[in-house]
One Martini backbone bead per residue (centre of mass of N, CA, C, O) as a GRO file, in nm:
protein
  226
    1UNK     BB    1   0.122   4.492   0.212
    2UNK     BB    2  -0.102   4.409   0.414
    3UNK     BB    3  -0.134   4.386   0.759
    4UNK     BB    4  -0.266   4.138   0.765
    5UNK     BB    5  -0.028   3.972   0.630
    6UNK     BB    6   0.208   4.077   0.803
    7UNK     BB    7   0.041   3.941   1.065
    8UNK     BB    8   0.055   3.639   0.939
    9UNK     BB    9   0.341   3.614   0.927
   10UNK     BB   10   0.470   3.674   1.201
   11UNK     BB   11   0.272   3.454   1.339
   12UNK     BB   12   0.441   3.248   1.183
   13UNK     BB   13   0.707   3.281   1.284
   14UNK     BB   14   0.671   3.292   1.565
   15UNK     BB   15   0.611   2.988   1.537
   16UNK     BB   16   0.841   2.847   1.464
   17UNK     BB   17   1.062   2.942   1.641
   18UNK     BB   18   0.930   2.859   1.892
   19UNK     BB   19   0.890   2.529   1.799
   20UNK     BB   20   1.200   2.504   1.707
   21UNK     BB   21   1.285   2.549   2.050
   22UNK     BB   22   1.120   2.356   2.151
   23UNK     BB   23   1.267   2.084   1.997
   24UNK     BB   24   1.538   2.139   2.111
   25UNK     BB   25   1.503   2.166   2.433
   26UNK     BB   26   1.345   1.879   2.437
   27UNK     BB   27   1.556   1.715   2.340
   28UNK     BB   28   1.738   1.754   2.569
   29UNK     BB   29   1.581   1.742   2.816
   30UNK     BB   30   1.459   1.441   2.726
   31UNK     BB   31   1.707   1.306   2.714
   32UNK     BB   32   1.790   1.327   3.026
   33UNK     BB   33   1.518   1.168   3.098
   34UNK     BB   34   1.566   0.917   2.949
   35UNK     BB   35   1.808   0.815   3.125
   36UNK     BB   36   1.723   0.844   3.403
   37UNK     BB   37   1.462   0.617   3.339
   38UNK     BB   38   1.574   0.349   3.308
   39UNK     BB   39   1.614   0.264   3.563
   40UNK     BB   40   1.352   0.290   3.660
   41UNK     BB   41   1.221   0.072   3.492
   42UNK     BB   42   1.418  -0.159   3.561
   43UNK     BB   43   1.289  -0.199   3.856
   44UNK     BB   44   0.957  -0.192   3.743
   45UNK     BB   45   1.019  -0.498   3.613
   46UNK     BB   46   1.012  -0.660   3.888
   47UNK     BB   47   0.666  -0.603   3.945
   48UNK     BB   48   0.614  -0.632   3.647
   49UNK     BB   49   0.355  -0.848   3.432
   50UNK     BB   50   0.542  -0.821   3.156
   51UNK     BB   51   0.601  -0.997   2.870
   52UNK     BB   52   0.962  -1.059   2.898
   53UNK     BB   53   1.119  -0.869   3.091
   54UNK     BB   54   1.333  -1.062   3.197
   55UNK     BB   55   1.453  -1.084   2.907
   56UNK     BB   56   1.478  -0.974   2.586
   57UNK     BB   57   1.226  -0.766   2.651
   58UNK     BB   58   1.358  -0.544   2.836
   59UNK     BB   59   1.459  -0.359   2.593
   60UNK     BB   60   1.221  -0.266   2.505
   61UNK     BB   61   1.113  -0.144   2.775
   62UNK     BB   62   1.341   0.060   2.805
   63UNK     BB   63   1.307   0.217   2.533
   64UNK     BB   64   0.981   0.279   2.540
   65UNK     BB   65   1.007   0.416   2.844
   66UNK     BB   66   1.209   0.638   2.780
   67UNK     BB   67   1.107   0.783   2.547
   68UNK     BB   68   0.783   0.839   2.716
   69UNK     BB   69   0.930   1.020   2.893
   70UNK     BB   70   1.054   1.220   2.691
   71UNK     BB   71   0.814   1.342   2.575
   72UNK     BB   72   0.640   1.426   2.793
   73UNK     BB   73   0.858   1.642   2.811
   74UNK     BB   74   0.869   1.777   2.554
   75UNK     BB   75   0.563   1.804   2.537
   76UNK     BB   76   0.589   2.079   2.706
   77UNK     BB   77   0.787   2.247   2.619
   78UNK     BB   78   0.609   2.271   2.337
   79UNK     BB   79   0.347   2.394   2.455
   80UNK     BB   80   0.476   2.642   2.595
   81UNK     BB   81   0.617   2.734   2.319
   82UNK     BB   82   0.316   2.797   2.213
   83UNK     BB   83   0.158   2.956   2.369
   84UNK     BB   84   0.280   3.233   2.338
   85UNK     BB   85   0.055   3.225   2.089
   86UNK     BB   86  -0.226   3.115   2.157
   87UNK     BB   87  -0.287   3.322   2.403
   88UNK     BB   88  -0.404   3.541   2.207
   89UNK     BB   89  -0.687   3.334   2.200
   90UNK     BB   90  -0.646   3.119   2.422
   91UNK     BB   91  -0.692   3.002   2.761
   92UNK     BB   92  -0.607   2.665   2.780
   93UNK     BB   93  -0.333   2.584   2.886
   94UNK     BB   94  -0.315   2.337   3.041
   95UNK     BB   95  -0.480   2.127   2.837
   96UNK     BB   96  -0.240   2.211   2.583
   97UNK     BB   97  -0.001   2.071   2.761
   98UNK     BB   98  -0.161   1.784   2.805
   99UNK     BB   99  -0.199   1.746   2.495
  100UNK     BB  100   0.111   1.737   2.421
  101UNK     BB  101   0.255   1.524   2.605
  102UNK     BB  102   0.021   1.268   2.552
  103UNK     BB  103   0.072   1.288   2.216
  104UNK     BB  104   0.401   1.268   2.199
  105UNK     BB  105   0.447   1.024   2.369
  106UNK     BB  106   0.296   0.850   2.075
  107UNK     BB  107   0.460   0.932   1.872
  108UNK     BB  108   0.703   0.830   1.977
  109UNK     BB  109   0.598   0.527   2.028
  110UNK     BB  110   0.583   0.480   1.724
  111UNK     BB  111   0.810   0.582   1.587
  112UNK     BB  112   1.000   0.385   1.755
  113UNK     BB  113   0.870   0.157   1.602
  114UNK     BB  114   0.964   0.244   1.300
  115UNK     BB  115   1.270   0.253   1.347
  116UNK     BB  116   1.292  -0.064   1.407
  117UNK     BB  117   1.171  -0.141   1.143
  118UNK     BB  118   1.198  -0.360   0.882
  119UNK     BB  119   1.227  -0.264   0.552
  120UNK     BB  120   1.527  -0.312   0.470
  121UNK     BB  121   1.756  -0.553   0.376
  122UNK     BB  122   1.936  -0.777   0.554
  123UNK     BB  123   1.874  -1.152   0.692
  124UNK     BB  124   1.891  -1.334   0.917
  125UNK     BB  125   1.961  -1.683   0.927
  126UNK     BB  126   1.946  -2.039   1.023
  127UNK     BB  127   2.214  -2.105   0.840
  128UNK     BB  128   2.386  -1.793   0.833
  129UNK     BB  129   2.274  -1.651   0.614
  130UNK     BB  130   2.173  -1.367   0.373
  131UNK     BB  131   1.892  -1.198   0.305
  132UNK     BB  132   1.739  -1.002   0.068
  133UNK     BB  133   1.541  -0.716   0.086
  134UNK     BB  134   1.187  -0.522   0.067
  135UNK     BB  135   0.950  -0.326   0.094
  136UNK     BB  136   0.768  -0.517  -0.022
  137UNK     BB  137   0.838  -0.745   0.194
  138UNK     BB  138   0.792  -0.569   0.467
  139UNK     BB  139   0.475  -0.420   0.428
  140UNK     BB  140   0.331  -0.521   0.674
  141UNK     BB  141   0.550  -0.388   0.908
  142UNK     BB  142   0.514  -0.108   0.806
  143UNK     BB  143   0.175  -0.084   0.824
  144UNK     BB  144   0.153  -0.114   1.094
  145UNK     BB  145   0.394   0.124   1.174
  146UNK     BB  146   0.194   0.351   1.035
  147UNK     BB  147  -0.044   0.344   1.160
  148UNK     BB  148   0.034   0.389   1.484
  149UNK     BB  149   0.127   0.672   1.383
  150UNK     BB  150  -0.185   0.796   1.285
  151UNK     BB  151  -0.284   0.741   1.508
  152UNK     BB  152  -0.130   0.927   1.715
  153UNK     BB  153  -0.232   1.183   1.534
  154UNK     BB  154  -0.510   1.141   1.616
  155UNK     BB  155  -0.498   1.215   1.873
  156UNK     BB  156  -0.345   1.480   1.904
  157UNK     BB  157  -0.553   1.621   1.752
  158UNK     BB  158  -0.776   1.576   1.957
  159UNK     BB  159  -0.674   1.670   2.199
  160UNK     BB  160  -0.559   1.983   2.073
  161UNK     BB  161  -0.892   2.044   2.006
  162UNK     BB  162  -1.031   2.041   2.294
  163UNK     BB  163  -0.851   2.207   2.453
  164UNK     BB  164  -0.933   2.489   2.237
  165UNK     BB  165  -1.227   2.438   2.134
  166UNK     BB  166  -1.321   2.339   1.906
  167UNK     BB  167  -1.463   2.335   1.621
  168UNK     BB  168  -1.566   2.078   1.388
  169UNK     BB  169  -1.350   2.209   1.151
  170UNK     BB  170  -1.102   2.261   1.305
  171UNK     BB  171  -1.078   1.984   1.409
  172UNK     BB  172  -1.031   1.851   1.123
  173UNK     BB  173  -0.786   1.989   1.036
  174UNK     BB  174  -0.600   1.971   1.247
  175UNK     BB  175  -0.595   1.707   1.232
  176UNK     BB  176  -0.500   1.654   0.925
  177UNK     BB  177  -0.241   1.772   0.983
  178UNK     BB  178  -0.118   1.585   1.179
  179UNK     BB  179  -0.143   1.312   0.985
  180UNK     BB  180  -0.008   1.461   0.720
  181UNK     BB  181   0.294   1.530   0.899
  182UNK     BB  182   0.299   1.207   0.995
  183UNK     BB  183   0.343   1.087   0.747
  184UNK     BB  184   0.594   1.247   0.635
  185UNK     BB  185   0.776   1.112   0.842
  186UNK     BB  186   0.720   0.798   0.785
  187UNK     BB  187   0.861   0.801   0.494
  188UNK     BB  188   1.120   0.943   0.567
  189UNK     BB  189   1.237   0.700   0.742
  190UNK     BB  190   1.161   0.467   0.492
  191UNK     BB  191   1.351   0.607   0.268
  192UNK     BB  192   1.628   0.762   0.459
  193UNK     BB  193   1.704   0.679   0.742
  194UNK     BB  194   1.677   0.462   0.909
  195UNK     BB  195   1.777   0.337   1.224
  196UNK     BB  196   1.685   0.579   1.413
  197UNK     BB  197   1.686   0.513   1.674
  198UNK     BB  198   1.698   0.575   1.994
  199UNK     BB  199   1.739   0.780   2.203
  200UNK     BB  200   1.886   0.987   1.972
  201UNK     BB  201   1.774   0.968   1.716
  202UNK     BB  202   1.461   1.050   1.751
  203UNK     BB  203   1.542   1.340   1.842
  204UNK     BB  204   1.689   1.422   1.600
  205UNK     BB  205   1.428   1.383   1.377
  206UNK     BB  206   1.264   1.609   1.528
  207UNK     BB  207   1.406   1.831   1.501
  208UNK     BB  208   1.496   1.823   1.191
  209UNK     BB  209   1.168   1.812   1.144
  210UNK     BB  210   1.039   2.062   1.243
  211UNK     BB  211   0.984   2.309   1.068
  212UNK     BB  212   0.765   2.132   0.942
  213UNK     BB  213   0.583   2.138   1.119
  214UNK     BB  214   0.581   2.409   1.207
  215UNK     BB  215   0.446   2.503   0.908
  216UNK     BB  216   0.229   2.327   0.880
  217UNK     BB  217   0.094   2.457   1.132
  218UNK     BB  218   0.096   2.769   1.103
  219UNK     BB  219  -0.102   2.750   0.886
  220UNK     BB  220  -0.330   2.620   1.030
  221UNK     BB  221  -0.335   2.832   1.244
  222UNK     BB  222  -0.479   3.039   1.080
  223UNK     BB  223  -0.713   2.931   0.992
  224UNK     BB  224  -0.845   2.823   1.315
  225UNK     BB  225  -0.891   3.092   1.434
  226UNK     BB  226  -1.125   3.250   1.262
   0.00000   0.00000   0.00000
């Protein structure tokens, strides 16, 4: 194996580790954040004009006030532990933590909006039976909340390739990269996950999603280094 090999593998490996330790720490600590935020959000809720707050729309805007609140945190904790590779080469520090900051704040907050989606199984109706549903019939809810996902991807792509002053190839692939990691995360949600909303849910799915993420992203830190 040439040394340039070698040297390609350390840093991908090296940044998985970092990256899959970034979202372990991250979980744990933007979860202790998102409980803090509730009460705040909530007291937030008693002067913000916010259609719902004060009735049953209240419940929707506590869980992902405390998510967006959460993935925030998470999302510095994580850009923090990628600096240590990306150091090598770009100088941009600040402008890459908070554009991964407010990137993942969003893919948070549509994550959690399709955690809440339902795919497929029983609805309760008007009558008080329940109807058996599937993908198919759920398609409208599924196609929209999975849109607002790689909308999501597509911002935190293009503002961390700001951060970086990618060239425009750069910036093209690594956006596509982002795209293409959290679609595979919204069909892995849709197809055996569900139900996975809530404090608790989300943080988990992102931890243990997160190698897919390191190494795919990995992969593409080589190539965009270049």
């Amino acid at each position: 194996m040439s040394d340039q090999n070698s040297l390609s593998l350390g840093v991908l490996g090296r940044w998985m580790l970092l990256t899959v330790t970034g979202f372990i720490v991250g979980g744990v600590v933007g979860t202790g954040v998102g409980f803090v935020a509730i009460p705040v959000v909530s007291i937030s809720l008693a002067f913000l004009p916010l259609p719902g707050a004060q009735g049953q729309g209240a419940i929707g805007y506590l869980l992902y006030g405390s998510a967006i609140a959460a993935a925030v945190v998470a999302g510095v904790i994580i850009g923090i532990s990628q600096w240590f590779i990306l150091q090598r080469w770009f100088t941009q520090r600040l402008w890459w933590i908070l554009a991964s900051a407010f990137g993942w704040a969003g893919i948070a907050f549509t994550m959690s909006i399709l955690t809440y989606t339902h795919v497929a199984g029983p609805v309760g109706q008007p009558d008080g039976t329940f109807l058996e549903t599937t993908l198919w019939d759920n398609r409208e809810a599924i196609a929209s909340s999975v849109t607002g996902v790689l909308i999501a991807a597509l911002v935190i792509g293009i503002l961390q390739s700001l951060a970086l002053k990618f060239k425009p190839p750069q910036a093209v692939l690594w956006t596509v990269m982002n795209i293409f990691v959290f679609f595979i995360a919204a069909v892995i949600i849709i197809l055996w996950v569900r139900g996975a909303g809530g404090i608790f849910g989300v943080p988990v799915f992102f931890v243990a999603y997160s190698p897919v993420y390191a190494a795919i992203s990995g992969v593409t830190l080589l190539r965009v280094r270049d």
